[in-house]
C-alpha positions as a Python dict, from the first residue, in 0.01 Angstrom:
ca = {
    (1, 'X'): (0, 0, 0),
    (2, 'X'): (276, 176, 168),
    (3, 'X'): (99, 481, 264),
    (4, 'X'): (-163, 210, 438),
    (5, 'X'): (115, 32, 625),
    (6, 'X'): (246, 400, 761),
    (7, 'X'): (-124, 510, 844),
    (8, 'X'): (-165, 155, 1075),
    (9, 'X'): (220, 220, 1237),
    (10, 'X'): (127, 548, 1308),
    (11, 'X'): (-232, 431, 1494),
    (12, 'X'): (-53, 181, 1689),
    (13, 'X'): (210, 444, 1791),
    (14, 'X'): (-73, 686, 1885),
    (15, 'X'): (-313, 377, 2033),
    (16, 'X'): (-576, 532, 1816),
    (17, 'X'): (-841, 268, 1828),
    (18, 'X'): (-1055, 513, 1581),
    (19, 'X'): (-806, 526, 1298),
    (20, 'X'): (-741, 176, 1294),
    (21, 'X'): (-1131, 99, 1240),
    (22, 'X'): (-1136, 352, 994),
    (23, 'X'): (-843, 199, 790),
    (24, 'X'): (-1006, -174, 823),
    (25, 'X'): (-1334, -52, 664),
    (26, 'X'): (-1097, 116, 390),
    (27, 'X'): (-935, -218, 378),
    (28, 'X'): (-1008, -506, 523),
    (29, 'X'): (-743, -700, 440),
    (30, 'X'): (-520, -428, 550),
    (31, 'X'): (-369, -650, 877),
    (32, 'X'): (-311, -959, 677),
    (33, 'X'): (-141, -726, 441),
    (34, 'X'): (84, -568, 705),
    (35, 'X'): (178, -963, 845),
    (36, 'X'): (306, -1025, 460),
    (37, 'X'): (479, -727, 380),
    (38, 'X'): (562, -534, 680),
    (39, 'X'): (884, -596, 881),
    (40, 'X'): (925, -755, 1165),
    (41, 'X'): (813, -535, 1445),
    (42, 'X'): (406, -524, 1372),
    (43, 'X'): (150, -265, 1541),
    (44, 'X'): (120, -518, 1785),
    (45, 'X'): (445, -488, 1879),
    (46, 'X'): (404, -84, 1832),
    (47, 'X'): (81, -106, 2067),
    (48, 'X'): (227, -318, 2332),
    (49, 'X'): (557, -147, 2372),
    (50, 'X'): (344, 203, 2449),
    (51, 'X'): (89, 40, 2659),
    (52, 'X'): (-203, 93, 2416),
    (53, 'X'): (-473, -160, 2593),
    (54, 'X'): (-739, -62, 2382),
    (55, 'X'): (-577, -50, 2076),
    (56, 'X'): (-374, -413, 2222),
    (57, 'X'): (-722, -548, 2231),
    (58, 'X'): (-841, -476, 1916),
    (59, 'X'): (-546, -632, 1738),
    (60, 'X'): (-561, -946, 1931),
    (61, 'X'): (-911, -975, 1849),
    (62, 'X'): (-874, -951, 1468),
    (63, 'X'): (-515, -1138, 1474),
    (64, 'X'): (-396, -1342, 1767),
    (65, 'X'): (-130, -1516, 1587),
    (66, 'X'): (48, -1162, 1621),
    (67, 'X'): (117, -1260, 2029),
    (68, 'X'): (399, -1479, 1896),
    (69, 'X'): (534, -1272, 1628),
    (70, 'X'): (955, -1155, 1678),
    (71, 'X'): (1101, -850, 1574),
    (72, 'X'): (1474, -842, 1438),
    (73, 'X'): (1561, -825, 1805),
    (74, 'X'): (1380, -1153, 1841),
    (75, 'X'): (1162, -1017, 2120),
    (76, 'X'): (792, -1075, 2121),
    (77, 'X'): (487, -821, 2192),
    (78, 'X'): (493, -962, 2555),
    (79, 'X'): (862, -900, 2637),
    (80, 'X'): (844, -523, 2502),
    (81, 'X'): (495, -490, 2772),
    (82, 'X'): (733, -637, 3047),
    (83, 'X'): (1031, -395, 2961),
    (84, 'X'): (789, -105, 3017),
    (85, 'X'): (604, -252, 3301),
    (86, 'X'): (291, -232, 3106),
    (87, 'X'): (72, -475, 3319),
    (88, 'X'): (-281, -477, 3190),
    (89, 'X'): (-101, -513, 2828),
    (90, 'X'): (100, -787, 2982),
    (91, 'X'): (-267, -943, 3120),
    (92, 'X'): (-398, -942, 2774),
    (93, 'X'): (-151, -1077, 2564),
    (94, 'X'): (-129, -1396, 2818),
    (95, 'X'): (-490, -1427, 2803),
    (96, 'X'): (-446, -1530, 2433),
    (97, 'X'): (-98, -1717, 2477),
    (98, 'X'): (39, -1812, 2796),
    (99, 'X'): (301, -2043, 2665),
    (100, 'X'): (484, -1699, 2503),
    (101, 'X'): (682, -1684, 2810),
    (102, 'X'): (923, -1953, 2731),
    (103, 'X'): (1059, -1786, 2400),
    (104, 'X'): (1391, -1639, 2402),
    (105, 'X'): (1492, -1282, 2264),
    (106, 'X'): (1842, -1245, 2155),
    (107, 'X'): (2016, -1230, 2454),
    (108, 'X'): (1842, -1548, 2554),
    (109, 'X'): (1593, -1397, 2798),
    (110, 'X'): (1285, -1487, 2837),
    (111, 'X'): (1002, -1237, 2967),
    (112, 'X'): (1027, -1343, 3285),
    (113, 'X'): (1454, -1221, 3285),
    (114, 'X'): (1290, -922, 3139),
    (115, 'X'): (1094, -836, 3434),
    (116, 'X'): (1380, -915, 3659),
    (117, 'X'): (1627, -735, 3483),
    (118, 'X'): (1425, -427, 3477),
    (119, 'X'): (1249, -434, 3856),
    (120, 'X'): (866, -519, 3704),
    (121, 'X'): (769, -717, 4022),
    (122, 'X'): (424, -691, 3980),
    (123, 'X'): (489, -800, 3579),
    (124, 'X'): (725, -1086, 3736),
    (125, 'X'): (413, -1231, 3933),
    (126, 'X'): (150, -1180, 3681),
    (127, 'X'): (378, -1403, 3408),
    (128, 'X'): (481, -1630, 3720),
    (129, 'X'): (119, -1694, 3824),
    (130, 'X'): (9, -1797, 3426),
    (131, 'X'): (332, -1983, 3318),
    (132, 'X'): (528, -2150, 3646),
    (133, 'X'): (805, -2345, 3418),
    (134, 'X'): (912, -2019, 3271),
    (135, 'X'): (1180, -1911, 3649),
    (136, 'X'): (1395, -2264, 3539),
    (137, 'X'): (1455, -2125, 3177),
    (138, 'X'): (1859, -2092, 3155),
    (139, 'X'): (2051, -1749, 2990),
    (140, 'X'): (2324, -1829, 2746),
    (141, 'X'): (2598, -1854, 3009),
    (142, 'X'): (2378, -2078, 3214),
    (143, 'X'): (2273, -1831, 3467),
    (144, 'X'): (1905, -1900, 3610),
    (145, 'X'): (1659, -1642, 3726),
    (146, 'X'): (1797, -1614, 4068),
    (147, 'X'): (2129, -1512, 3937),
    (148, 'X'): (1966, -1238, 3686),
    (149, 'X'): (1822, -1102, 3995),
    (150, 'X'): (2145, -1088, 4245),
    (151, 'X'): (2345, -928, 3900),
    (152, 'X'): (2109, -685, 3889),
    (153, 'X'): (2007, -587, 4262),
    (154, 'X'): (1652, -697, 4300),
    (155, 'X'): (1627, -787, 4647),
    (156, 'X'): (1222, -791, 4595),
    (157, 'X'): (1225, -1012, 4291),
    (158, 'X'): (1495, -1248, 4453),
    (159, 'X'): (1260, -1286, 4779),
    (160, 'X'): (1003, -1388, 4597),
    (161, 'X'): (1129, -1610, 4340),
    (162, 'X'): (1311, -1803, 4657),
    (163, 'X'): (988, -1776, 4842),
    (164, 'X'): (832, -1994, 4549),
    (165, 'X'): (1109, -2243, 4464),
    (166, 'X'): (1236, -2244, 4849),
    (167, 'X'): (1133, -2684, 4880),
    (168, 'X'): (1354, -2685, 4533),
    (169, 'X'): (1689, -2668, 4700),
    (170, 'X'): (1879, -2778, 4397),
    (171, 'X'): (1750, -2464, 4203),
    (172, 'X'): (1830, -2247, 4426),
    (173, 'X'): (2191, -2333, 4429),
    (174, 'X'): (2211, -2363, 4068),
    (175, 'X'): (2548, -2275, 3884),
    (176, 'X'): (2584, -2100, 3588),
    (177, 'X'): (2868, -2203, 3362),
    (178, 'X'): (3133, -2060, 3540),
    (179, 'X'): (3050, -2251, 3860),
    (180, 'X'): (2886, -1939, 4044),
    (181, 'X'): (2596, -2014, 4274),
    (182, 'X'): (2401, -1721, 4340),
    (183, 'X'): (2606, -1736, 4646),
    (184, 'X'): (2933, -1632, 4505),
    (185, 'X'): (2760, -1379, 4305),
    (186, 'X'): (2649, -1214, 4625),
    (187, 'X'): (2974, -1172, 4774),
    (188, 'X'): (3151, -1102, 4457),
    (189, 'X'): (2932, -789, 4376),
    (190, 'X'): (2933, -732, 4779),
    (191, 'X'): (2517, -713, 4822),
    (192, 'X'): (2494, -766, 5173),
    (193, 'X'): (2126, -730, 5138),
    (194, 'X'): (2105, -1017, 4904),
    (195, 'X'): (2361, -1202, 5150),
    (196, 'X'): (2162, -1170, 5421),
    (197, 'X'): (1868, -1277, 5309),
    (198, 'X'): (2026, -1616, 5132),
    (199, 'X'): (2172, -1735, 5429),
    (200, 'X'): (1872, -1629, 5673),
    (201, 'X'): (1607, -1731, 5499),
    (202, 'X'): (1688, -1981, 5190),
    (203, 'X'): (1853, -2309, 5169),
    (204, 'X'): (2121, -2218, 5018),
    (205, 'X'): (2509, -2392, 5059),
    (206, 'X'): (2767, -2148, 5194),
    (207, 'X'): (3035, -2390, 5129),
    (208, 'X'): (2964, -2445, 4723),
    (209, 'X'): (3265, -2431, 4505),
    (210, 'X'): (3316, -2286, 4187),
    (211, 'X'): (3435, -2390, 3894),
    (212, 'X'): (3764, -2265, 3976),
    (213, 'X'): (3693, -2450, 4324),
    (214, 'X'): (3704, -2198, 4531),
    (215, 'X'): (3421, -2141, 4790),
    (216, 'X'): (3242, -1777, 4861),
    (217, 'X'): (3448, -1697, 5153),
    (218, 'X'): (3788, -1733, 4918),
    (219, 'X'): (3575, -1508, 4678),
    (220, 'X'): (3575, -1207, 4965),
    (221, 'X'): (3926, -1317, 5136),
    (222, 'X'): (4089, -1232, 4794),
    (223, 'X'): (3932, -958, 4781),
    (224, 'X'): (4067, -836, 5099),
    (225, 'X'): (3910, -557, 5370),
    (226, 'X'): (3857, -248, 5144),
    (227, 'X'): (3573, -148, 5327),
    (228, 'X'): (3354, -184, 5593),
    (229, 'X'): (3133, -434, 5398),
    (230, 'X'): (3436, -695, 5285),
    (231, 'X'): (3451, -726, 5650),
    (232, 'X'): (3127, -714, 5747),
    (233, 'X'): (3109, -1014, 5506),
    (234, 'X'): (3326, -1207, 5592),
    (235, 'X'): (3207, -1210, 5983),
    (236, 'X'): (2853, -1313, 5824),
    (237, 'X'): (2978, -1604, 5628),
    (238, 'X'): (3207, -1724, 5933),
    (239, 'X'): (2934, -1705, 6153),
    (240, 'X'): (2744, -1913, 5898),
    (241, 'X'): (2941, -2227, 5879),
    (242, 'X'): (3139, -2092, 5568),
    (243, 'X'): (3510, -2234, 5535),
    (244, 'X'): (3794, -2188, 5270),
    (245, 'X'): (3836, -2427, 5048),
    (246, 'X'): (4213, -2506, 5162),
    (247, 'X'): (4078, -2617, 5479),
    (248, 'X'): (3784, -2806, 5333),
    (249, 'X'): (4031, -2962, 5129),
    (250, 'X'): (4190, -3115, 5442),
    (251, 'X'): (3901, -3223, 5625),
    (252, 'X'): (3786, -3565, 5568),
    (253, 'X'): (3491, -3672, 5270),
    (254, 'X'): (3547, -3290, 5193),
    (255, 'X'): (3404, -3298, 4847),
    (256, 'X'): (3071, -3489, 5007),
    (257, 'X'): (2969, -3212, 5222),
    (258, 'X'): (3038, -2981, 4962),
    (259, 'X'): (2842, -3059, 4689),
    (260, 'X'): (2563, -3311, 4822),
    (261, 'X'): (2327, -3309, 4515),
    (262, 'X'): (2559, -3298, 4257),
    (263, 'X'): (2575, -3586, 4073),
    (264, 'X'): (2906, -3813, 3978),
    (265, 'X'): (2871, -3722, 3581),
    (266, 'X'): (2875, -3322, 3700),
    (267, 'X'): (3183, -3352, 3933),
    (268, 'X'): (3364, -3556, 3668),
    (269, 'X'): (3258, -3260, 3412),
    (270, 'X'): (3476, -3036, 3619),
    (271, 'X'): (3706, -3252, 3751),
    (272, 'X'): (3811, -3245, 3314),
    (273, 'X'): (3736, -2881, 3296),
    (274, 'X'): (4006, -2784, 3534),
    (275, 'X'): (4229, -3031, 3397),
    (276, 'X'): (4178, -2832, 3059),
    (277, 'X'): (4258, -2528, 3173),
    (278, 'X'): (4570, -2667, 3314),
    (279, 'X'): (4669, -2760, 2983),
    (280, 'X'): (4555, -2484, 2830),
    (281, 'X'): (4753, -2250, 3039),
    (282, 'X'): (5095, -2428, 3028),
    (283, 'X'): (5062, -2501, 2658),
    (284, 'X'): (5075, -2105, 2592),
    (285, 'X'): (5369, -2049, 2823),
    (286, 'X'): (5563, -2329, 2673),
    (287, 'X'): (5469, -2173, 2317),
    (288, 'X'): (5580, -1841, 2496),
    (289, 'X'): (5921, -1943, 2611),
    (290, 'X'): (6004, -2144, 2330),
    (291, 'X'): (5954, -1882, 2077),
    (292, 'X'): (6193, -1661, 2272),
    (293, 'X'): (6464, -1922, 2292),
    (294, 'X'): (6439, -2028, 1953),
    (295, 'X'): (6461, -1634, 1840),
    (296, 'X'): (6776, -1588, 2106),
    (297, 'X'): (6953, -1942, 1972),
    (298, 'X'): (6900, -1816, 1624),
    (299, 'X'): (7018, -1500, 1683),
    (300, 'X'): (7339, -1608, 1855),
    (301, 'X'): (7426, -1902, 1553),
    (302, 'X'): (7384, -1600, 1294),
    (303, 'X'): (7615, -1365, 1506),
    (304, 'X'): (7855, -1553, 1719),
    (305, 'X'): (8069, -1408, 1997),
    (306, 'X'): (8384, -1120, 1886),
    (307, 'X'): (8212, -1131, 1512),
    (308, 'X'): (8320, -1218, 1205),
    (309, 'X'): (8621, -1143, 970),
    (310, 'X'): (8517, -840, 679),
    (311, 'X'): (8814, -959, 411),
    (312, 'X'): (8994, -1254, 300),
    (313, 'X'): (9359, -1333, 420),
    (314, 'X'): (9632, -1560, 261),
    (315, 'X'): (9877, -1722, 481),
    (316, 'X'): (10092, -1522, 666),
    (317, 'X'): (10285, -1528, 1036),
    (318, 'X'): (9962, -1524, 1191),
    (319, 'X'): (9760, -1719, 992),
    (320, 'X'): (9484, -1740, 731),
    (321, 'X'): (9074, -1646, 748),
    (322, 'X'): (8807, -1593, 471),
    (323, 'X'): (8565, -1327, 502),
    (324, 'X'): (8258, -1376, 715),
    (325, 'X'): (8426, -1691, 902),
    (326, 'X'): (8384, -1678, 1285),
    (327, 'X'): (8706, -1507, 1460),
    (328, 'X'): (8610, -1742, 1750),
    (329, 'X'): (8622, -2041, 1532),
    (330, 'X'): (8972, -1945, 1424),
    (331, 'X'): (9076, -1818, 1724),
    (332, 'X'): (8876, -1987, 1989),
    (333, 'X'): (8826, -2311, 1823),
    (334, 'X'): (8746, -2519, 2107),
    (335, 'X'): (8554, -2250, 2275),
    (336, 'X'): (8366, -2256, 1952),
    (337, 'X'): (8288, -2632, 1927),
    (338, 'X'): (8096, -2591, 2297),
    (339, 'X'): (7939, -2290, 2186),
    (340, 'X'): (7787, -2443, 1910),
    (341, 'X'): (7703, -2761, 2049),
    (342, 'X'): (7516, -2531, 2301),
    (343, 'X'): (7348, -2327, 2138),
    (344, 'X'): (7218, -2610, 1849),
    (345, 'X'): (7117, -2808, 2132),
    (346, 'X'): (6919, -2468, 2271),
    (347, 'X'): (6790, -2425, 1921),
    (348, 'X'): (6638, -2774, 1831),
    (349, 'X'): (6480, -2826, 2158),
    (350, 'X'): (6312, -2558, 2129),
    (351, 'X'): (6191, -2575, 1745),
    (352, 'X'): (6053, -2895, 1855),
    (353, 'X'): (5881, -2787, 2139),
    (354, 'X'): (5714, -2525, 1903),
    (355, 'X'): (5620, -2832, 1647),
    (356, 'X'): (5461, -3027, 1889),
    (357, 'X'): (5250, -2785, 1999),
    (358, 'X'): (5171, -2633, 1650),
    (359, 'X'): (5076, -2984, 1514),
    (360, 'X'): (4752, -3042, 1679),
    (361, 'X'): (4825, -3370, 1874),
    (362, 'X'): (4602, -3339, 2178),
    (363, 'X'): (4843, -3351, 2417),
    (364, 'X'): (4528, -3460, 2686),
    (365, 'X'): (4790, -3611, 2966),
    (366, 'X'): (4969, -3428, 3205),
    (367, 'X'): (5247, -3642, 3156),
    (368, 'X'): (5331, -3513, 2768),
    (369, 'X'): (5317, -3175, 2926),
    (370, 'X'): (5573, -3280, 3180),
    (371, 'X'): (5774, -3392, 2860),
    (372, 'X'): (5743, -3075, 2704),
    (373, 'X'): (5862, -2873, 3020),
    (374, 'X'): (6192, -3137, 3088),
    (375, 'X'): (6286, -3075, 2711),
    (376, 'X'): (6253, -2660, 2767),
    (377, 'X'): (6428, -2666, 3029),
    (378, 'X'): (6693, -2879, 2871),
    (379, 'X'): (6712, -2589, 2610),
    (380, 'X'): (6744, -2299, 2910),
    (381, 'X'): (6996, -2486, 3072),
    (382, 'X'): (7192, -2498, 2732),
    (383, 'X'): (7112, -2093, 2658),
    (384, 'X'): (7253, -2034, 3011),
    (385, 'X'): (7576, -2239, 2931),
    (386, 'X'): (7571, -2091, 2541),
    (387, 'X'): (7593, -1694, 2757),
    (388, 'X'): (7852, -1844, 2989),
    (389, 'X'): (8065, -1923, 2649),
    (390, 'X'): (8026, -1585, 2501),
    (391, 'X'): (8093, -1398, 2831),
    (392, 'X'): (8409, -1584, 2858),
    (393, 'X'): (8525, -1535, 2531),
    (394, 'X'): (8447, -1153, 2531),
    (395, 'X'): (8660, -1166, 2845),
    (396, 'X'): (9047, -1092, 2838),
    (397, 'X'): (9103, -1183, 3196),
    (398, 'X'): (9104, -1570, 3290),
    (399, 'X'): (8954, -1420, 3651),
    (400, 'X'): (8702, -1261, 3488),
    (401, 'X'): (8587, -1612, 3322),
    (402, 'X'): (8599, -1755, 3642),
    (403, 'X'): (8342, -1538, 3827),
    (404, 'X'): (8107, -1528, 3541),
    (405, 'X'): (8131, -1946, 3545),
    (406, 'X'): (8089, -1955, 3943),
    (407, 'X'): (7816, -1659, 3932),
    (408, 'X'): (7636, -1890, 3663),
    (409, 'X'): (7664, -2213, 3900),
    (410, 'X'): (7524, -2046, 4195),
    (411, 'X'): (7229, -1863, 4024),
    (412, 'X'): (7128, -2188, 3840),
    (413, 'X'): (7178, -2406, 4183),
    (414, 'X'): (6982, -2139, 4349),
    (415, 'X'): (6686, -2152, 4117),
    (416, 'X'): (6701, -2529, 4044),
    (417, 'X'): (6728, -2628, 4435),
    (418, 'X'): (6413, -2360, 4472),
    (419, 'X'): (6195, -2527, 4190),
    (420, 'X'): (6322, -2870, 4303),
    (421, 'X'): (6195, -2789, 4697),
    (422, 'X'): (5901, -2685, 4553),
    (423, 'X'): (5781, -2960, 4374),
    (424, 'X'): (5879, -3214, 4618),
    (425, 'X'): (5678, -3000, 4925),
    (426, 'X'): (5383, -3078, 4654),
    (427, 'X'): (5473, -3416, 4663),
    (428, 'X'): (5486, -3522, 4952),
    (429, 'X'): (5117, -3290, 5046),
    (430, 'X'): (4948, -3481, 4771),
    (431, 'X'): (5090, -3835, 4954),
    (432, 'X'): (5062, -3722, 5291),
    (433, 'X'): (4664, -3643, 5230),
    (434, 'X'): (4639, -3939, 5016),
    (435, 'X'): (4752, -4166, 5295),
    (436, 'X'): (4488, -3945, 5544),
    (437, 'X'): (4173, -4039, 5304),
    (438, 'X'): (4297, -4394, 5240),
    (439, 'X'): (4315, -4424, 5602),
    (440, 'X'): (3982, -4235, 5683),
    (441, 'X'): (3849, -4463, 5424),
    (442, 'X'): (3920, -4793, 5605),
    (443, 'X'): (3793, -4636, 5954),
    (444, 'X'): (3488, -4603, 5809),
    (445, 'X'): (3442, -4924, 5654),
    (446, 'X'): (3523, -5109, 5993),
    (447, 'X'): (3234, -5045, 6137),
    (448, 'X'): (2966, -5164, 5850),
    (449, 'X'): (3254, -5462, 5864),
    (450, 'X'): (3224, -5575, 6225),
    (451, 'X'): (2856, -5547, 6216),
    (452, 'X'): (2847, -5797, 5925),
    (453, 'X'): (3051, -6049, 6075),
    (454, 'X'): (2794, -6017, 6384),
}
C-alpha cells in the first residue's frame, strides 16, 4: 500500500502520465485509496503545483472532487497553479470548479490574492473572467484586493482591477481594519506610481480619514521631506484637493465631505473605537504612575527621614527611645505627624487607583477616567510635599528649608499653571467650534425655513 502511494507521488512529481496508467491497471482503486489514506496534499496538488497539464487532466478526469481538496496549509490545487503562474493548469482546474476561487488558505487569501501577491496578471484575469465575486473577498485584517496589490507593488494588477470595479466607487475606497484606504497605503509606502494613477484615473477620495483620523496628506506631512518623493507627494496631493485633517476639522459639515458613503452605524463604529483607545491608553499610564508612587510611598513609610534608633535607651538627660523607633518621631515629632499624613495620603490614593483598575469595572466614561487622574494627582501633590518634609528635616540650616519649600512652590505653580493653560486652551477650542457648527447649522436651516413659510 505504501510503496503504491510513493509510486503515484512520485508520477505526479514527474507528470508522468505513463506511470500513473500503469499503476491504475495494477490497481484500480489505487486513487480512492490515496484520498483515504494519504495526507493532505494529493497528486493533484503534486501535479498542479509543477504545472503537469497532462498529468492535471488525467486526475481530474478519474477524480474531480480532488479540485477542492486542502493541504495542511489549507491551500487548494488551484491556489498552488496561481503561485507558480501555471495558466493552462489554472484553465483546467476552473473548467471543473469555478466556485474554488472563493476558498481561503491560511492566511485568508483567496486565489485571486494569490495572483496579486505574486504578479500572475494573466492568472489574475483568467480567475477574474470565470469567478467575478471572488476581487470583494476580504484578508483577515480587512484589506481588499486593491490593497494586496498597492502592499505589494503591482501597478498592472491594480490598473486593472480599478479598470473593472471603477462604477463601484465604494470598493475602491474600501478600508481595511485599520482605517487605510488604498489611498493612505500609497503614500505611506511612497508608490508614486500607484499615486498617480489613483488620483488620475480612479475615483478615489483624497481626503478619507483613517481610523486614527488622519487624512493621506497628514500620513506624508509626518513623515516629513526625506527625499525627493515625500515632496514630490505632497505637491501631487495639494494639487489634488487633498487637505489636513486639522483644517478639515475647521471647515464647516467637515465630516460630510469626508466620508460621503459611509454610513451612520460605520462612523459611530469609530467614533467608539477611538474613544477606546483613549481609555485604553490612559488606563496603562495611570496603572504606570500609580505603581511607582505606591512603591516610593511604601518605601519612604518603611524608612523614614534621619533613620531609625539600633538600641534601646532608658531615661536619661536627653531622653528615652526603643530600638527601631523613628529618630524623627522623637525628635521631629511634628515634622513627623505631616510626614506621615503625607505620605499615607500618597500611599492610599494610589493603592486605590491600582484597585480600581485591577478590578475589572469597565470604566467606559471619560468622566471615571477624569476621577482616576484628580485622585493621582492628589497622591503626586502629597509625594511632592512628603520630599519637601524629608529635605527639610535632613537639613540643619532653617535657610536651607526655606529654599527647598520656595523651589517646591514655584516648580509645582509652574507645572500646574502649564497643565491648567493647557486644558482650558482645549476648552475653550472645543466651545469656540461648537458655537461655529451650531451657528452654521441654523444658517442652513433658514433657508429650507423661509421657503416653507412662502
Amino acid at each position: 500500500m505504501e510503496e503504491m502511494q510513493r509510486k503515484l507521488q512520485e508520477a505526479a512529481a514527474e507528470g508522468n502520465v505513463t506511470s500513473l496508467l500503469a499503476l491504475l491497471q495494477e490497481d484500480k482503486l489505487v486513487l480512492d485509496r490515496c484520498g483515504v489514506t494519504c495526507p493532505a496534499e494529493t497528486p493533484l496538488h503534486i501535479a498542479a503545483m509543477l504545472g503537469h497539464l497532462r498529468f492535471t487532466r488525467e486526475i481530474l478526469c478519474r477524480k474531480p472532487e480532488w479540485v477542492g481538496e486542502l493541504d495542511l496549509r489549507r491551500s487548494s490545487p488551484l491556489q498552488l497553479a496561481t503561485a507558480n503562474g501555471h495558466l493552462e493548469v489554472v484553465k483546467a482546474l476552473l473548467m471543473v470548479d469555478a466556485d474554488i476561487c472563493l476558498v481561503k488558505d491560511r492566511n485568508g487569501w483567496n486565489p485571486l490574492h494569490v495572483a496579486v501577491i505574486k504578479g500572475r496578471i494573466d492568472v489574475l484575469k483568467e480567475l477574474v473572467q470565470a469567478k467575478p465575486d471572488a476581487i470583494r473577498t476580504r484578508g483577515q485584517r480587512g484589506e481588499t484586493i486593491l490593497h494586496l496589490c498597492v502592499k505589494h507593488c503591482q501597478l498592472e494588477a491594480l490598473k486593472f482591477l480599478v479598470g473593472i470595479a471603477i462604477a463601484d466607487t465604494e470598493f475602491v475606497n474600501s478600508e481595511d481594519d485599520d482605517g487605510f484606504t488604498i489611498l493612505h497605503l500609497a503614500v505611506a509606502d511612497r508608490e508614486i506610481e500607484a499615486l498617480n494613477y489613483l488620483i488620475s484615473e480612479s475615483p478615489v477620495q483624497v481626503n478619507a480619514l483613517n481610523a486614527n483620523g488622519f487624512t493621506a496628506l497628514d500620513i506624508v506631512l509626518a513623515q516629513g521631506r526625506r527625499n525627493i518623493k515625500d515632496a514630490e507627494i505632497q505637491n501631487t496631493l495639494r494639487e489634488a484637493g487633498a487637505i489636513s485633517s486639522k483644517v478639515m476639522s475647521s471647515t464647516m459639515h467637515g465630516s460630510d465631505a469626508i466620508r460621503p458613503h459611509k454610513s451612520t452605524s460605520t462612523l459611530k463604529k469609530r467614533k467608539s473605537w477611538r474613544k477606546k483607545n483613549w481609555l485604553e491608553e490612559r488606563r496603562n499610564t495611570l496603572m504606570v504612575v500609580a505603581s511607582l508612587i505606591a512603591t516610593m510611598a511604601f518605601q519612604a513609610g518603611i524608612s523614614p527621614p534621619i533613620g531609625n534608633w539600633q538600641e534601646d535607651k532608658q531615661e536619661s538627660l536627653s531622653g528615652s527611645h526603643e530600638a527601631g523607633r523613628s529618630i524623627m518621631a522623637d525628635k521631629m515629632p511634628k515634622e513627623f505627624a505631616f510626614f506621615v499624613g503625607y505620605n499615607t495620603t500618597s500611599f492610599l490614593a494610589s493603592i486605590s487607583v491600582i484597585i480600581l483598575l485591577i478590578s475589572g469595572i469597565p470604566f467606559k466614561w471619560r468622566f471615571f477616567m477624569w476621577v482616576l487622574m484628580i485622585i493621582m494627582w492628589i497622591a503626586i501633590i502629597a509625594t511632592a510635599r512628603t520630599y519637601i518634609i524629608s529635605i527639610s528635616c535632613l537639613s540643619s540650616r532653617r535657610g536651607e528649608r526655606s529654599s527647598a519649600e520656595a523651589g517646591f512652590g514655584v516648580a509645582f505653580y509652574a507645572v500646574a499653571g502649564i497643565v491648567f493653560t493647557g486644558h482650558s486652551t482645549r476648552l475653550i477650542r472645543k466651545l469656540v467650534t461648537l458655537a461655529r457648527r451650531s451657528r452654521a447649522r441654523r444658517f442652513s436651516r433658514s433657508p429650507a425655513i423661509s421657503q416653507a413659510n412662502i
